[in-house]
C-alpha positions in Angstrom: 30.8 -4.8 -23.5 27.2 -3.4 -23.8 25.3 -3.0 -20.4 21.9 -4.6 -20.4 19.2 -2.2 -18.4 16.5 -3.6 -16.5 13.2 -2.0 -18.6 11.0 -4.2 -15.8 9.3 -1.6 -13.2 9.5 -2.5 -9.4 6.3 -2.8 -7.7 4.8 0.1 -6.8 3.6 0.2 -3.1 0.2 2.1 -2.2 0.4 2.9 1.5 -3.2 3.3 3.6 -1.3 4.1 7.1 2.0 3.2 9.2 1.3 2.4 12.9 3.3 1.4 16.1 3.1 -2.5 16.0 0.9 -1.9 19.7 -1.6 -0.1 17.7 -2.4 -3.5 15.3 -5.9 -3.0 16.1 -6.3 0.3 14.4 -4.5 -1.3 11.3 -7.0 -4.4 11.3 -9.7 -1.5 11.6 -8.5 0.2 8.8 -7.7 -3.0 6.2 -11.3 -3.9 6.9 -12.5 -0.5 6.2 -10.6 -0.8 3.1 -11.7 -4.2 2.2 -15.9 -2.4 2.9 -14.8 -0.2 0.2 -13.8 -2.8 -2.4 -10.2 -2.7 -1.8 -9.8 -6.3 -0.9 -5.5 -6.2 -1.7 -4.1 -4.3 0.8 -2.3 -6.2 3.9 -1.5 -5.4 7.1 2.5 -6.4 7.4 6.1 -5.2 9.0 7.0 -2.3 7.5 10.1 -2.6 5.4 13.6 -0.8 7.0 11.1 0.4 10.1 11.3 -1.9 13.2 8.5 -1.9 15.6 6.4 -0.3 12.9 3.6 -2.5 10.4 1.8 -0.4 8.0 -1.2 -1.3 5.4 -0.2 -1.4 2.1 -1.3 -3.0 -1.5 1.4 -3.5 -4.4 0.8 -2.5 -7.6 2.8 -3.7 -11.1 3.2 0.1 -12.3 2.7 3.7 -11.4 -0.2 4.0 -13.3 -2.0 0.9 -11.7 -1.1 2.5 -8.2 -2.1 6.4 -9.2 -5.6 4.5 -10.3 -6.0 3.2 -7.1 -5.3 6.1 -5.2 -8.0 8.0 -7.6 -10.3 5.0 -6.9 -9.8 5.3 -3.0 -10.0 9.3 -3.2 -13.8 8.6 -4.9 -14.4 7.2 -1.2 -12.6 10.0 0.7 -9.9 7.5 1.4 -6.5 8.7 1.5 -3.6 6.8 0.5 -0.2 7.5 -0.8 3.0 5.9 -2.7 
């Protein structure tokens, strides 16, 4: 029996910062300095296999969406990673 391969990519997640869940303010501070910059997608949210950690973050549907962004956010000396 043939095996059938998934060809769909997962999201790709674009990650702005990971914080200690006390520090939400810094996050909000930093989604909003995203959000000055044009980057209205990215949330602040639990961060995934992490507890007592949230992180801001944006999905993307492919590599090359996400690598954009990241060029798009280095234009504005903002760093951000996969």
């Amino acid at each position: 029996m043939a095996e059938v391969k998934n060809t769909k990519e997962a999201p790709i997640r674009v990650i702005a910062g990971t914080f200690p869940a006390a520090c939400g303010d810094y996050a909000k501070k930093l989604k909003d300095r995203l959000e000055e910059a044009g980057m209205k997608d990215f949330k602040v949210e639990p961060a995934k296999d992490m507890p007592g950690y949230i992180m801001v973050s944006a999905e993307r549907g492919s590599r090359a969406e996400a690598e954009q962004l990241i060029e798009q956010a280095a234009a504005k000396k903002i760093r951000l990673s996969m």
